[in-house]
Each structure stands twice: as structure tokens, then as C-alpha cells.
C-alpha positions in Angstrom: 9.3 -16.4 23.5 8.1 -13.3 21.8 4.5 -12.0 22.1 3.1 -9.1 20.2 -0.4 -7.3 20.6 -2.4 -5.6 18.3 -5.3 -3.7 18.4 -8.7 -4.2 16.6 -10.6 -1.6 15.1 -14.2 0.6 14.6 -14.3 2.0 11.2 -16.6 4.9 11.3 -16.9 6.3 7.4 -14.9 5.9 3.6 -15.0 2.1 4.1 -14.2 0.6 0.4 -12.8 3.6 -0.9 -9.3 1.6 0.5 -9.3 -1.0 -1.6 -7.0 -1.1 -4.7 -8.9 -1.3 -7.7 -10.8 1.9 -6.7 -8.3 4.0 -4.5 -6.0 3.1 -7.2 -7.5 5.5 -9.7 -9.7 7.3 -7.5 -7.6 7.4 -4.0 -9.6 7.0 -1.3 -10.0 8.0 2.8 -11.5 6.7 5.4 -11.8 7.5 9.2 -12.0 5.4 12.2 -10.2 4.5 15.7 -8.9 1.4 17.2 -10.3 0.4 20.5 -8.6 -1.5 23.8 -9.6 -4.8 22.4 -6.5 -6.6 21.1 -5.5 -9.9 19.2 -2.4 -11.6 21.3 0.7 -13.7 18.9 3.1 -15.5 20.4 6.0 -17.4 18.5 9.0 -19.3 19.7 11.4 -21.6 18.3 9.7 -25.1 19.0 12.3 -27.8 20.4 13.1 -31.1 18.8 11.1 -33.4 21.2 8.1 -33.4 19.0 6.8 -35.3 16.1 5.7 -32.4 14.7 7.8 -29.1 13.3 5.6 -26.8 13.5 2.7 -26.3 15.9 0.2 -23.6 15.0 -3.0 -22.2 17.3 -6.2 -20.8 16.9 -9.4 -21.8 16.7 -8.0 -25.1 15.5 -4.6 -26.7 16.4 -2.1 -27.3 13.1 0.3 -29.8 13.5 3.0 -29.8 10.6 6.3 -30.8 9.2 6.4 -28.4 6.3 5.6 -24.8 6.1 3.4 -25.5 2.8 1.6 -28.0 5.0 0.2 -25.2 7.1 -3.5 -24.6 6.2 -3.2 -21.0 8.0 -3.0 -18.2 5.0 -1.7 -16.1 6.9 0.9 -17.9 8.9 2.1 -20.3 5.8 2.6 -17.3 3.5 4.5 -15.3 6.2 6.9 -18.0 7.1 7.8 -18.6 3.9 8.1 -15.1 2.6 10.4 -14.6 5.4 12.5 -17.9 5.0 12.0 -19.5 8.1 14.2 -23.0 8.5 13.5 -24.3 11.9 10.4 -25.7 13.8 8.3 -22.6 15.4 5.6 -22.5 17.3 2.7 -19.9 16.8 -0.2 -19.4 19.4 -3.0 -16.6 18.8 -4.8 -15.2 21.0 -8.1 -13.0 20.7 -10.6 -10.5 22.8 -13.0 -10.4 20.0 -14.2 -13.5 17.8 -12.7 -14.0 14.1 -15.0 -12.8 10.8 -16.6 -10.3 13.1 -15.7 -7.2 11.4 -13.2 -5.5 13.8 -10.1 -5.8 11.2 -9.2 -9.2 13.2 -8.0 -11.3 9.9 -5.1 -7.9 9.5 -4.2 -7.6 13.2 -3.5 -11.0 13.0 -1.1 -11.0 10.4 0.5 -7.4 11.2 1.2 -9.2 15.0 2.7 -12.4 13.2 4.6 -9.9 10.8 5.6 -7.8 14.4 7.0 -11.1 16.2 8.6 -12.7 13.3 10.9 -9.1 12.7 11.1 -8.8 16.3 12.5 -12.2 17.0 15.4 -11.6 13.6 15.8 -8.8 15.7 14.6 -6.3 13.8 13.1 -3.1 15.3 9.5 -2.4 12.8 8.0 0.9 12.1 4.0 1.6 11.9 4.8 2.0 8.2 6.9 -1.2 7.8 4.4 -3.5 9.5 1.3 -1.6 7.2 3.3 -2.0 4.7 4.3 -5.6 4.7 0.6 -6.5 5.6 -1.1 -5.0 2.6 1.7 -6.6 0.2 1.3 -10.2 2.2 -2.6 -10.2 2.5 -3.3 -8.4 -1.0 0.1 -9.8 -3.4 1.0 -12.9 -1.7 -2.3 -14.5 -0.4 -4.2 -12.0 -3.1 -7.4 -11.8 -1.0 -10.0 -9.5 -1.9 -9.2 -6.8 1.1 -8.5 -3.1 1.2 -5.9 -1.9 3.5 -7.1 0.2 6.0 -7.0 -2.9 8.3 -3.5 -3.0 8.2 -3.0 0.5 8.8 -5.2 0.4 11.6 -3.5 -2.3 13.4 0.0 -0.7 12.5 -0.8 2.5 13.8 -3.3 2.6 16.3 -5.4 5.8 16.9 -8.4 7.6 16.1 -7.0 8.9 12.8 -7.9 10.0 8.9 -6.2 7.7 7.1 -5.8 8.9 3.2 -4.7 6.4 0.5 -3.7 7.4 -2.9 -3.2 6.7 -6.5 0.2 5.8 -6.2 -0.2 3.0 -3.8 0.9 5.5 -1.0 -1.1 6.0 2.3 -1.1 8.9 4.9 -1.8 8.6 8.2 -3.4 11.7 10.3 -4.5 11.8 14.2 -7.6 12.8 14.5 -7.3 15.6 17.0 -10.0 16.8 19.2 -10.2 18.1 22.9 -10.6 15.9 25.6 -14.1 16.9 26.0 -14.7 16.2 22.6 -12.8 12.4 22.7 -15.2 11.7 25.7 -18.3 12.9 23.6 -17.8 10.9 20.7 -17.0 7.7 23.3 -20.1 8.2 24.9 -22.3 8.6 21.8 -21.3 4.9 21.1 -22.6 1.5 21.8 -21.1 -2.1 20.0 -23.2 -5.2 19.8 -22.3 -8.8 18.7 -25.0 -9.7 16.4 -24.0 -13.2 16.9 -23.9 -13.8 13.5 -20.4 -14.5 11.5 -19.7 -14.5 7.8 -17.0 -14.8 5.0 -15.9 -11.7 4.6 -13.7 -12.5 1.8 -17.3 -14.2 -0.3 -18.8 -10.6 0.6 -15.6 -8.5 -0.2 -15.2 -10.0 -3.6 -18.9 -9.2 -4.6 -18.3 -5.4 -3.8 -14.9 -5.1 -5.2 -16.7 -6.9 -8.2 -19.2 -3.6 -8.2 -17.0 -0.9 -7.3 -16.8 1.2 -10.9 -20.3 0.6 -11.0 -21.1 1.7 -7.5 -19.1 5.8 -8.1 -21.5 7.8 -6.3 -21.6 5.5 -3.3 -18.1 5.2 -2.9 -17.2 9.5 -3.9 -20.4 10.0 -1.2 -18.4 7.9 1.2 -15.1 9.1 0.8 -16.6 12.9 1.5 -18.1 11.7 4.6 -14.8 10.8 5.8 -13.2 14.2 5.3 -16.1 15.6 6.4 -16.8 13.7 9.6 -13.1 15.0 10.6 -14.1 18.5 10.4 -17.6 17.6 13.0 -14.8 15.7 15.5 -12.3 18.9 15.0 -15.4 21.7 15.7 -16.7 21.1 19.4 -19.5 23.8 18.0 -20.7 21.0 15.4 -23.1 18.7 17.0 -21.8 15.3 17.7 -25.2 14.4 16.4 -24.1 14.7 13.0 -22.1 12.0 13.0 -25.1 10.0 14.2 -27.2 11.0 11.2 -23.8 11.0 9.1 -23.6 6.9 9.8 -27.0 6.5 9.4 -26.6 7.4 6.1 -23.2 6.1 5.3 -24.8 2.6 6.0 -27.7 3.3 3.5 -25.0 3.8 0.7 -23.2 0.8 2.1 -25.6 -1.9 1.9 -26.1 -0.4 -2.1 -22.6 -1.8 -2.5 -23.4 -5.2 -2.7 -26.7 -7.6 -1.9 -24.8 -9.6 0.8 -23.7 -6.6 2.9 -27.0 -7.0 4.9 -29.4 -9.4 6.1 -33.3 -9.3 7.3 -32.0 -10.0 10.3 -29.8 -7.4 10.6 -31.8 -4.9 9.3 -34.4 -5.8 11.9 -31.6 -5.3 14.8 -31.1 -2.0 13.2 -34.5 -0.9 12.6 -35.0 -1.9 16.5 -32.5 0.7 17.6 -33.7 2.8 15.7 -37.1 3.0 17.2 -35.2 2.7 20.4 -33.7 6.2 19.9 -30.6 5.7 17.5 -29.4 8.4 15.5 -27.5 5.7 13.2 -25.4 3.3 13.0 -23.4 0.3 10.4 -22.3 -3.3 10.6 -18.4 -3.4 10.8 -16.3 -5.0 8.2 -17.4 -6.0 5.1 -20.8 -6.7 6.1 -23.4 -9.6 6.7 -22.8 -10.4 10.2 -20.1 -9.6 13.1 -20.1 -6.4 15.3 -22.9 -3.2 15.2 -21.7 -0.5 15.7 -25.1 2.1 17.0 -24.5 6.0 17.4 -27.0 7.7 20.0 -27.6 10.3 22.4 -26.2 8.9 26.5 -30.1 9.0 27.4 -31.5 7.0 25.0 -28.9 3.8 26.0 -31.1 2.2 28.2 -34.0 1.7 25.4 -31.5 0.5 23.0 -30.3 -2.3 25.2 -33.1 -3.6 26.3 -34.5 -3.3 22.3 -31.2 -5.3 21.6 -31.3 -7.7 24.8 -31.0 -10.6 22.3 -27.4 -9.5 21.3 -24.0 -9.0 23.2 -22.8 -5.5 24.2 -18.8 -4.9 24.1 -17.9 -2.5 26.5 -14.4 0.0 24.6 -12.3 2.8 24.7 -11.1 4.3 21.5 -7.4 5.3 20.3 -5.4 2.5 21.3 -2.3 2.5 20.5 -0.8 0.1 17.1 1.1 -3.0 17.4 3.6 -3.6 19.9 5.6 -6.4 21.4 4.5 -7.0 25.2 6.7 -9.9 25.5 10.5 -10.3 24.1 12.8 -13.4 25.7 14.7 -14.5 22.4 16.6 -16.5 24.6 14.3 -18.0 26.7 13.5 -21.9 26.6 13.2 -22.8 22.8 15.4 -20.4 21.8 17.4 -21.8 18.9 20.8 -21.4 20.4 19.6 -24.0 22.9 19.0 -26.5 20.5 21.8 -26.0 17.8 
């Protein structure tokens, strides 16, 4: 058995400036962190005492002889871009719920990319398995995504990543003083909304309105460059990237009608009044995670305001993909079975 984990991840600012059709002709930037909350992918070769070829898991439990059977995007169009032949056996595993905006759809398939390599024994790069997750999720399963999911889940870190006209990203650590680290970390709260959503239906509708939308998006892509010079310049006020977010997910919800909710808005407005400097819905919008940005003191009056949600506890800059768990030979192995 093989088992790889990958981080999920916080996007802070230049969200939708990654995805093709504008970074493309505009390039793009965006900066975030991944945090110590991780999706689990295990994969073996499945022995020949089953009805069944293939057994896949998740939230649901696929049964299949044929790889085309496989109602999984993401695990049918990997297997089959890289040729598997014999029975497998996939099991997921998550911290964080699916469609919650934490990048879970692209750690997932970066993992499955990770084990798959890993058990043809090939050693994969941060750029191979970014790589090979944008081409799958955007060519191969052509969902409406960006791809700093991918990167994130690759790489791990609190980073600037830069993507540009040529289909080329670059991938830049953050670096701040451990004082600094610890301030931003502190300045941040995460709340399930308890909502979920589609965020490929939402995606589609803003990639449908991003030429028309070319101040948000140049406004957003700024804030990402400049956010990195307020985490870089411990004489900056952290609070800035409070009031930063604040209005980052202003522009955001301009993108598109479906990004937000009454609901949602009235969780936000809520922390606001509770003390918030600012603060966004992760992903593409409409439902998942809340990210809120405020001063230590004023935590306690934001949690009560937001009793009616669930608070995730993090830690930021955890490290990309890696395999936790490598027994090629252990029982399943096709050798066995041969």
C-alpha cells in the first residue's frame, strides 16, 4: 500500500486572476498558505478475490470493472491517462469536508497523481505534481478551475505564487520573521458556514465574466503583490491586511451574483460588528469555509457572534504533498498475484 497526504489551503488575495482565460493574457498572482489540515489517498493493487476490479472511496463507495465505469472525475481520468491494467483500490481520506473551499477537489487529485507515480516508482517534484494536476483537472476533465489549487497542494507554504502568459507559474516563499508568522496566525479565525455548494456552477459564471470584470481582477492581483510587502515589513501593520480582505471580498462578490448569499453576508456583517477588520469566503464562493481577520482581543465577540457556525482550529505553511506511507510490496502487491 501507498498512502500520500496533501495539504489544504487559505487563499488570502489575487483569487481568479489564476485562471487561464485571464492569466493567459493578463498573468496573474495570488498569495496564500496551506495549513495542517490534509486530505489522505491510499491506493494498492486490489487482489483477485472480488467481483469487482476496482474499488473506489469517498463519500460514496464505487464498485467497478472498468475504469470508464468509474463515476469519480478525478480518479477515472487519472487511471486512464496513466494506463492502468490491473484491479486497484483507492481510499480517500479527509480533515476538512469536500466543496468547502480549502482547494480539497486539487489536493485530491495532486495525492492520487503522488501515489499513482509513487507506486510506478517514480520519484515526483512539486512542479511535476502542479503540473500534471492543472493539465488533468483543466485539459482532461476541462473543469472550470484556475490553478493555484494545484500549486498549493504541490508545494505547500505560505508563498506568492505568480502565473504567467505563457502558461508558466512561479512559486515564491513568503518570508517573514517568526514574530511576524506568529502575528499573521494569530490575526486569523476559520469558520464552517455549514453551507456547501458547486463550485464548478459558481466557477463557470465568473470565468464567464472575467473580461468584463478588468478592474476587479487588476485590483486583486495588486493586492496580492502588495499584501507580500505588509507580511515582509514587521513596521506595516498587520491590520492592513485586515482592511486589505475586507476589501478584496467586496471586489470578489462583484465577480459573479452566486459568489455570495444573504446568509453569508449576514455571518459576515455579524463579525464585523463583533470587531472584524475583514474577512472572504474561501474557494469560489457561496458556501464552505470563512476565513475572518481581527485583532487577538476582539476573538471572543466574534465567536460568540458566530456560535451558530464551526470554528477550525490551523497552523499555516504546511508543507506540499508527500507520501507518508510506501509498501509496494506489501499484501496486494501485483507480484503476489501474477
Amino acid at each position: 500500500m501507498i498512502m500520500s497526504r496533501t495539504p489544504f489551503r487559505i487563499s488570502l488575495f489575487g483569487g481568479g486572476t489564476d485562471y487561464p482565460r485571464w492569466c493567459r493574457r493578463h498573468g496573474g498572482a495570488v498569495v496564500g498558505t496551506t495549513i495542517n489540515k490534509y486530505c489522505y489517498i491510499s491506493f494498492r493493487s486490489l487482489p483477485p478475490f472480488f467481483e469487482h476490479r476496482h474499488r473506489i472511496v469517498y463519500s460514496r463507495i464505487e464498485l467497478a470493472q472498468h475504469i470508464d465505469e468509474i463515476q469519480h472525475p478525478a480518479v477515472r481520468c487519472v487511471l486512464r491517462e496513466y494506463g492502468v491494467e490491473e484491479g486497484v483500490e483507492v481510499q480517500h481520506y479527509g480533515d476538512l469536508p469536500a466543496r468547502s473551499g480549502m482547494g480539497s477537489s486539487s489536493s485530491f487529485t495532486v495525492g492520487l497523481i503522488n501515489v499513482l507515480r509513487a507506486y510506478r516508482g517514480q520519484i515526483s517534484s512539486a512542479e511535476c505534481l502542479a503540473r500534471e494536476a492543472i493539465r488533468i483537472e483543466q485539459e482532461v476533465i476541462q473543469e472550470a478551475v484556475g490553478s493555484q489549487d494545484q500549486v498549493w497542494a504541490a508545494y505547500g507554504g505560505t508563498n506568492l505564487i505568480r502565473f504567467h502568459t505563457d502558461g508558466t507559474f512561479d512559486v515564491a516563499p513568503v518570508i517573514m520573521t517568526t514574530e511576524r508568522r506568529q502575528e499573521l496566525q494569530s490575526h486569523m479565525l476559520l469558520f464552517f458556514t455549514r453551507l456547501t455548494r458547486n463550485a464548478d456552477t459558481i466557477a463557470a459564471r465568473k470565468v464567464k465574466n472575467l473580461q468584463v470584470r478588468h478592474l476587479q481582477l487588476s485590483c486583486m492581483h495588486k493586492m496580492a503583490e502588495h499584501a507580500v510587502a505588509i507580511l515582509q515589513s514587521p513596521s506595516q501593520p498587520i491590520t492592513e491586511i485586515g482592511n486589505m480582505l475586507h476589501e478584496s471580498w467586496r471586489l470578489k462578490k462583484e465577480l459573479a451574483d452566486c459568489v455570495s448569499t444573504d446568509a453569508i453576508d449576514a455571518m459576515y456583517t455579524a463579525a464585523l460588528d463583533a470587531g472584524a477588520l475583514g474577512g472572504k469566503l474561501l474557494g469560489a464562493g457561496g458556501g464552505g469555509f470563512m476565513l475572518i481577520f481581527a485583532e487577538p482581543h476582539t476573538h471572543g465577540r466574534i465567536r460568540e457572534a458566530l456560535r451558530g457556525l464551526i470554528e477550525v482550529s490551523f497552523d499555516i505553511g504546511s508543507p506540499g504533498s508527500r507520501i507518508v506511507m510506501y509498501e509496494p510490496d506489501g499484501l496486494g502487491a501485483k507480484s503476489h498475484w501474477a
